[in-house]
Structure formats: C-alpha cells, structure tokens
C-alpha positions as CSV (number, residue, x, y, z in Angstrom):
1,X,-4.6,0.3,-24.5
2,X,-3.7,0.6,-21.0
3,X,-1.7,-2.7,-20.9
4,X,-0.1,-1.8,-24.4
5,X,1.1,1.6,-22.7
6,X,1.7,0.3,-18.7
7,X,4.0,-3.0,-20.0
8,X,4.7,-2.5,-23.2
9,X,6.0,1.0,-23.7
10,X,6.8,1.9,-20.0
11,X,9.8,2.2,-20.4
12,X,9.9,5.0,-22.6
13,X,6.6,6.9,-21.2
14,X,8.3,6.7,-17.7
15,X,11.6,8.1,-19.0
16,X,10.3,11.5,-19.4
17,X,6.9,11.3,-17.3
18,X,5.9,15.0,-16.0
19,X,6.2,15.8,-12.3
20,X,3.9,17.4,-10.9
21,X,4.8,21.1,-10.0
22,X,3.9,20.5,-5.9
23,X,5.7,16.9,-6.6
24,X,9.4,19.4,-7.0
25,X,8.5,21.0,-3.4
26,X,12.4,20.4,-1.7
27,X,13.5,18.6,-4.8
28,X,11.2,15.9,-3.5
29,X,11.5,14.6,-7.3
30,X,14.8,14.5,-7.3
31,X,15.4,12.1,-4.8
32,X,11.9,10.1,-4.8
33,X,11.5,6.8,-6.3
34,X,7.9,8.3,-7.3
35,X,9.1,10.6,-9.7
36,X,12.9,9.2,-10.9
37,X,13.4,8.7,-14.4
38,X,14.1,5.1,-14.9
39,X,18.0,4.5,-14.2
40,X,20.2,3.3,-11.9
41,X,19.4,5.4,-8.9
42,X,15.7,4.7,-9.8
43,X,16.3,0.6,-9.3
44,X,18.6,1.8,-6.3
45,X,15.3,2.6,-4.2
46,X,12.9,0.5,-5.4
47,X,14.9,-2.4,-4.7
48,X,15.0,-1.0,-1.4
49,X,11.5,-1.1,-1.2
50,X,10.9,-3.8,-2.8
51,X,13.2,-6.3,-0.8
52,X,13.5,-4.5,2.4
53,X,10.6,-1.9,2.8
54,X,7.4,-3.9,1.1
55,X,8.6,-7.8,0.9
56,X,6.4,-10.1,1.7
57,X,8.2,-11.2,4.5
58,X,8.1,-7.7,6.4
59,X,4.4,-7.7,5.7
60,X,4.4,-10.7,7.4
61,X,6.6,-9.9,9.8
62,X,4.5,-6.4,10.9
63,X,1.4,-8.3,11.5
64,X,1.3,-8.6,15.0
65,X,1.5,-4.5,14.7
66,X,-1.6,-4.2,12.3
67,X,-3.3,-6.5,14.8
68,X,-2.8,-4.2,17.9
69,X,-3.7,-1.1,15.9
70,X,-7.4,-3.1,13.9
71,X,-7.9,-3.8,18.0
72,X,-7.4,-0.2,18.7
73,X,-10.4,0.8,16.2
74,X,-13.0,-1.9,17.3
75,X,-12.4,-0.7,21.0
76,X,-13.0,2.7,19.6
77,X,-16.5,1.5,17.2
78,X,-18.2,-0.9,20.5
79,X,-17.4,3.0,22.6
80,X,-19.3,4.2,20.3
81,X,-21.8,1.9,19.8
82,X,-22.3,2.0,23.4
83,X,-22.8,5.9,23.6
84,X,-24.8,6.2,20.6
85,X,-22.1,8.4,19.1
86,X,-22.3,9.3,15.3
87,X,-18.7,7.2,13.5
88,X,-17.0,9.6,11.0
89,X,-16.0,7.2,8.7
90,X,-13.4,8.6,6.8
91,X,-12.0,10.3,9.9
92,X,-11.5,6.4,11.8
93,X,-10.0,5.0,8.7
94,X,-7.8,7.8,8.2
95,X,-6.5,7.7,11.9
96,X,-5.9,3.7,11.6
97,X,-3.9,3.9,8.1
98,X,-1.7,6.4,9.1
99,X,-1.3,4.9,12.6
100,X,-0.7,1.4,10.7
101,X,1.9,3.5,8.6
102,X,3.3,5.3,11.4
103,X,4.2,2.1,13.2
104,X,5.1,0.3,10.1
105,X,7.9,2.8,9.8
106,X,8.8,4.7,13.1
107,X,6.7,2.7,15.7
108,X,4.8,5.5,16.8
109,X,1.2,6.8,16.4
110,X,0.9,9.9,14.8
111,X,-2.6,10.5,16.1
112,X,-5.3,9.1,18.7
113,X,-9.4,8.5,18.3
114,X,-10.7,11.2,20.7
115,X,-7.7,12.8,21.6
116,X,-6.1,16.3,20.3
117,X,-2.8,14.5,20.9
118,X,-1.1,14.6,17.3
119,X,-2.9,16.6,15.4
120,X,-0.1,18.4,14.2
121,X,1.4,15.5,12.7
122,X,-2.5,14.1,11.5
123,X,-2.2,18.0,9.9
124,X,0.7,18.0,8.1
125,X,0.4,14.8,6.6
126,X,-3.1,16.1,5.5
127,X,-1.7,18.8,4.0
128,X,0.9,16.7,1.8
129,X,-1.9,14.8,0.8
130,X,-4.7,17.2,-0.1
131,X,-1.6,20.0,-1.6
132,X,-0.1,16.9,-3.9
133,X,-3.7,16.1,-4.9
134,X,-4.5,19.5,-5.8
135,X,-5.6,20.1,-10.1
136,X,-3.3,22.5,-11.0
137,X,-2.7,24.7,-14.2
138,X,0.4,24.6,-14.2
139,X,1.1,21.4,-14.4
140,X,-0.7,21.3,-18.0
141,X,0.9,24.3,-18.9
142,X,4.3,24.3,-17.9
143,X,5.1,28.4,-18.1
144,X,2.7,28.9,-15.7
145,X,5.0,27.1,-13.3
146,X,7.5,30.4,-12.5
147,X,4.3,32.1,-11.6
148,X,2.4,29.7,-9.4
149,X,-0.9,30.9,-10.3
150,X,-2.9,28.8,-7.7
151,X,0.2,28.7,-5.3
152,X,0.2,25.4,-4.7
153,X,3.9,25.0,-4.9
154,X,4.3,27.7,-2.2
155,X,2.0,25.6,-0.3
156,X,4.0,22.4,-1.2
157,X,7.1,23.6,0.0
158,X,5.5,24.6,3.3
159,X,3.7,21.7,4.1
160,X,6.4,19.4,2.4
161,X,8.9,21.1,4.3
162,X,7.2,20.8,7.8
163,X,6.8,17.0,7.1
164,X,10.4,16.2,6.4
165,X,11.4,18.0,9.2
166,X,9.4,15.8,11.1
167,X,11.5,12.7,9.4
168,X,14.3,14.7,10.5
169,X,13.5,15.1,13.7
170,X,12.6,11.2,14.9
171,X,15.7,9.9,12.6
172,X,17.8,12.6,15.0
173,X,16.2,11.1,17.7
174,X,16.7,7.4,16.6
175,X,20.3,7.6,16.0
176,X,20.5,9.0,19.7
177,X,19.0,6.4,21.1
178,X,21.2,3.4,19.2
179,X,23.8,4.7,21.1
180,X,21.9,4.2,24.3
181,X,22.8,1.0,25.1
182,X,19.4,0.8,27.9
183,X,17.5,2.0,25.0
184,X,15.2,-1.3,23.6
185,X,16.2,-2.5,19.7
186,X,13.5,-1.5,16.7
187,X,12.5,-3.7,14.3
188,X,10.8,-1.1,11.8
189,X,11.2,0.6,8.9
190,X,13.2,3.1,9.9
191,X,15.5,0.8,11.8
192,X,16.1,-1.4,8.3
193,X,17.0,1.9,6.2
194,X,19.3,2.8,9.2
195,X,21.2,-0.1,8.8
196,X,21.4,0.1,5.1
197,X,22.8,3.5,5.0
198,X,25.4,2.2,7.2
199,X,26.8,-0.7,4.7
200,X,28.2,-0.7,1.1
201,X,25.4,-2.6,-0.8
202,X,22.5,0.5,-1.5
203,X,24.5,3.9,-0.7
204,X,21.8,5.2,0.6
205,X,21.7,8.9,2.3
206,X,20.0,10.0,5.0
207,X,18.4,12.5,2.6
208,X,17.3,10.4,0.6
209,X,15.7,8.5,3.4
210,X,13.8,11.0,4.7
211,X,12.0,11.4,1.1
212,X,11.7,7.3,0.6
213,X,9.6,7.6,3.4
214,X,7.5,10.1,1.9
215,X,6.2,6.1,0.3
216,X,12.7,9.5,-25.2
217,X,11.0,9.0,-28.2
218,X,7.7,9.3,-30.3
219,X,6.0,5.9,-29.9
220,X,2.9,4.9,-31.7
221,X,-0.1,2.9,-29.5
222,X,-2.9,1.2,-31.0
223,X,-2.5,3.7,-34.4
224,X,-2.1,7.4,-32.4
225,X,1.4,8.6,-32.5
226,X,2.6,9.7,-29.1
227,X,4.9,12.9,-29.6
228,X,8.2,12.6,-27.1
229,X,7.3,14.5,-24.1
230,X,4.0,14.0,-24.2
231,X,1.9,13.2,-20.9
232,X,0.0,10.1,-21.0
233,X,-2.8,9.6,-18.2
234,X,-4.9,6.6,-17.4
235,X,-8.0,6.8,-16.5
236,X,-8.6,4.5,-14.3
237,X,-11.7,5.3,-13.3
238,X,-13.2,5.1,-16.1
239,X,-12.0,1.6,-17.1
240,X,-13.7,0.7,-13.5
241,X,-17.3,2.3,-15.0
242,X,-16.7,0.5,-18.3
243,X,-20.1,-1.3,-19.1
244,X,-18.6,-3.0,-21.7
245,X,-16.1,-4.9,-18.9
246,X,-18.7,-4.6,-15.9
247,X,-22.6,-5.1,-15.6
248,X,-24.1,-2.6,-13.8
249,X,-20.5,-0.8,-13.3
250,X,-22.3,2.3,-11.0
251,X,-23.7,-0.4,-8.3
252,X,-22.2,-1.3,-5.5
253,X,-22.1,-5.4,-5.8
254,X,-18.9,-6.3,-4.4
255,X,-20.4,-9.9,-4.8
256,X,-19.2,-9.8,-8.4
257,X,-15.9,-10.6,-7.3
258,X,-16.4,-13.9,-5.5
259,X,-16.3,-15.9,-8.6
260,X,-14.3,-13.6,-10.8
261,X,-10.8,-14.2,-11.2
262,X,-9.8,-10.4,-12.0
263,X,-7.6,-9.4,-9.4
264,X,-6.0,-5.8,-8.2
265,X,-2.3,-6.5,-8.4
266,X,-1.8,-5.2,-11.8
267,X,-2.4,-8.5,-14.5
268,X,-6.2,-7.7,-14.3
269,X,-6.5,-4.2,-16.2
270,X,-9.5,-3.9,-16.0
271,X,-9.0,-3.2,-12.7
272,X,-5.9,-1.3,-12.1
273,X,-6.1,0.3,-8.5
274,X,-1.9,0.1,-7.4
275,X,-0.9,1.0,-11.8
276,X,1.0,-1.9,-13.3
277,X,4.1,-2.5,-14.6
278,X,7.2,-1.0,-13.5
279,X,5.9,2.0,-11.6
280,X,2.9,-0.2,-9.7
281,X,2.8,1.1,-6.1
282,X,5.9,-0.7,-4.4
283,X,3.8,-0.6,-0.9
284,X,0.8,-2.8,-3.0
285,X,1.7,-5.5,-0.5
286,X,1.3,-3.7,2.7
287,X,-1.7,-1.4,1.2
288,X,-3.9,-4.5,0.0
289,X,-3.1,-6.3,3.8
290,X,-4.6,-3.0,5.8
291,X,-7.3,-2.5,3.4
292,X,-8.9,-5.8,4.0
293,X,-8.3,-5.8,7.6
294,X,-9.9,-2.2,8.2
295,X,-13.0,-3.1,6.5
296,X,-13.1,-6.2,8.0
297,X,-13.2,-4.4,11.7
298,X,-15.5,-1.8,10.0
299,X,-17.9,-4.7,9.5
300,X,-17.8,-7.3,11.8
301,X,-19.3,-7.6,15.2
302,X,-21.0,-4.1,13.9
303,X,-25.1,-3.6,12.5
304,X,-24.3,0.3,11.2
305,X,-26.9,2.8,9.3
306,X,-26.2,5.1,7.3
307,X,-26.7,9.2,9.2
308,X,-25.9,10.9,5.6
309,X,-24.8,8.9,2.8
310,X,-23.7,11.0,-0.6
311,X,-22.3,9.2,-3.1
312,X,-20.9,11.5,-5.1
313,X,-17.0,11.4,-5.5
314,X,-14.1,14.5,-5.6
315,X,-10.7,14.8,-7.3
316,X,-7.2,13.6,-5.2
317,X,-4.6,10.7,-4.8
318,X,-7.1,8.1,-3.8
319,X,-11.0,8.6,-4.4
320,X,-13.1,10.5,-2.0
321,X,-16.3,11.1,-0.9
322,X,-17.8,14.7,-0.9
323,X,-19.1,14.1,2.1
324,X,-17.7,11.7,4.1
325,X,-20.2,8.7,5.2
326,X,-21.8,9.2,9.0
327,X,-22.9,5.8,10.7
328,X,-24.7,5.0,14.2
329,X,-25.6,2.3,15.3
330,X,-28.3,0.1,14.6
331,X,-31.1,-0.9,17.3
C-alpha cells in the first residue's frame, strides 16, 4: 500500500497534499520545496538541491568538515569520561547535527558543548522544530485555522520569523564580505546558492534562499477510493513494528540488518525513514552520512551505562524519547 501510494500515485496525492497550518508561517509553503505542489517551480528547487545542495559529490566534498566537527564531540565525551560527568544524549547529538548543518551551509557553529555561546540560535531552531512538530486541530479541521485554537501558527510565525531573519542576517553579511577582497573564499552552501542566484540557469531569489535553507483527482488504492483532497498519511511507524515484516519488531537487534538486504533509501518499504518517491528527503544523502558517523563516535573508544533509560517514544518530525537517555561512564 505504501509503495502503491508513494510511486505510483504520487503524483496526484502530492498535487494537492495539505500543509500544515505552522508550515504557512511567512508563506514558508509558498516558497519551500517541502510544501510546493508539483510544477515547475517545484523541480526548480529540488534540482537545486539535488545537484548542487545534496549531490553526492558535495557530501563528499564536506567531509573533511563532518570530520573536524565528530572530533569536536569525542573531545567533548573522553572530558567527560574523565570527570565522571553524566552525557545528555540527545542534548550532544543535537549540538553536533546542527553544528554539522550549520557548517554544511554557513560555515559556522550555531552552538558549543559547555558553553552559553549560541543558545539563541540552538533556541530558535528548537523552536521551528518542536512548533512545526506540534499535533494540531486545525490542521484536521481546516476552519479552525482563522482561529488558531492552540496558537501554534502565532507561535510559527514568531519563531519562523526570528529564524529567517537570522538567514537574513549572515547572507547580509556574506555578500559584504565577497566584496572584501582580504576576505577568505567559502566553499559552502550558502556560497553555491549565492552564485546561482547570480546566473541565468535556476532564477533563484534571495527569498527563496532564505526558505531553501529552512532544508487532482479521486484515485482508487488497493479497492478504497481516495476522494480528491483527501489527506493521506503513512505510517511509518507502524510498518517498522509490523511483525508480519519483522521478528521481534519491539527489540532492539540492530544485528538483523547485517545480512538483510532492506535498505533506508526508499526501495525497501518496509523501512521508509527519508519517504520515497518523489518527495523522499532531498538531504537523504547528507542525513544518512552524519547519522552513521555520530553513532559511530557515540560508540567507539567509549564503555557507557545507562543513568535513566525510558523507552517510551513522543510525537514530532523525527522520533523522540520522553526522556532523553543519561550515560556515565563505565568503571
């Protein structure tokens, strides 16, 4: 079913998919490749990202980056090892993805391990995330939306608002410094769009920059008619607990994938974790390369035990812990 509705009939489900009321804070779905309809401005931007923001060759080309960044957290884990300290982990892998991000993009960190330097910026992203996250009624019924029962889009358009200003503000500051010819040459993210707004190929606005870097019919499925206008969500999650697709699916046995074949980048659906077809995650490439790396630093070199360990999960864009998991180090 998922296949049948991600490959086959994507491209009528994502003509009309609903946004998200937060997702319209400063027309953000106006302008963002996450929430075009399919079109031409649509394959504008993600050809952008495809080719020049996520290729395989800027992965590559970044990895010297992710290195000095992964080296940034194991200094931080042996100082902590060596003091005894308790490691928040959600907290260290937060500050190293959206480090590994902010460098990817701006080279710059947003925020520091043990430092109060950047918490406004580690705050408003924080914000965006947990705001665009949040379940809200009136995105399952629409006339709700003028009211803003919950008031999430008045908290979108805050947060939203603070974080584009922030674009603004260092692509303000970039453009000053390309004129300065002592100033030293970029090679990120940033740098690439730059130089693409500034040739014929992609017409691409500084506008719509600054949100690119925020990253018609009835059709019948398996028998169930799908009325026009109609959301269709899958649930990912529960494909990933199916038993009928994994043994002992509520275990933690990430041995099962050494001799499987199934893998993540969107062939496999029984595991789906970037979508598939045409709206997969166009930063799949760059995600699945710091994933790997973070745990790997997480875990090698390292004996940890578990302080508190709850395994119980909570609602947002990526899957949380309740409580996030506390380790020391082991004697």
């Amino acid at each position: 079913m998922a296949k049948k509705t991600l490959v086959k009939h994507d491209h009528i489900l994502s003509v009309r998919r609903p946004v998200p009321l937060a997702a319209q804070a400063h027309y953000h779905d106006k302008i963002s490749v996450a929430f075009l309809p399919v079109g031409n401005r649509w394959r504008k931007l993600r050809k952008i990202c495809k080719e020049q923001m996520f290729s395989t060759c800027r992965v590559k080309a970044s990895q010297g980056l992710r290195r000095d960044k992964l080296c940034q957290l194991h200094d931080y884990l042996q100082k902590c090892c060596f003091s005894s300290r308790v490691v928040n982990v959600e907290e260290v892998a937060f500050i190293t993805a959206l480090n590994l991000m902010s460098n990817t993009l701006f080279s710059m960190d947003f925020a520091k391990f043990d430092c109060s330097g950047g918490l406004e910026l580690k705050r408003i992203v924080q914000d965006v995330v947990v705001t665009l996250s949040a379940p809200n009624i009136a995105d399952f019924f629409p006339v709700l939306g003028a009211i803003d029962p919950q008031g999430i889009k008045r908290k979108a358009d805050v947060c939203v608002g603070k974080l584009l200003g922030m674009f603004e503000e260092i692509i303000d500051e970039r453009l000053k410094k390309r004129d300065d010819s002592n100033s030293l040459e970029k090679f990120d993210m940033l740098e690439t769009l730059l130089h693409l707004s500034q040739g014929n190929e992609y017409d691409l606005s500084y506008n719509e920059i600054k949100h690119l870097l925020l990253a018609d019919a009835d059709i019948e499925i398996d028998g169930y008619m799908i009325s026009r206008n109609t959301q269709v969500i899958i649930n990912v999650w529960s494909i990933g607990r199916d038993s009928r697709v994994w043994s002992n699916p509520d275990s933690f046995e990430p041995e099962r994938f050494l001799e499987s074949k199934i893998d993540v980048k969107g062939q496999d659906f029984e595991l789906i974790p970037f979508g598939s077809g045409r709206r997969i995650c166009p930063g799949m490439p760059l995600a699945h390369q710091m994933i790997h790396l973070m745990v790997a630093t997480l875990v090698h070199n390292f004996d940890w035990k578990a302080k508190e360990l709850n395994t119980n999960d909570k609602f947002g864009l990526s899957l949380r812990r309740v409580l996030p998991s506390r380790l020391f180090r082991s004697n």
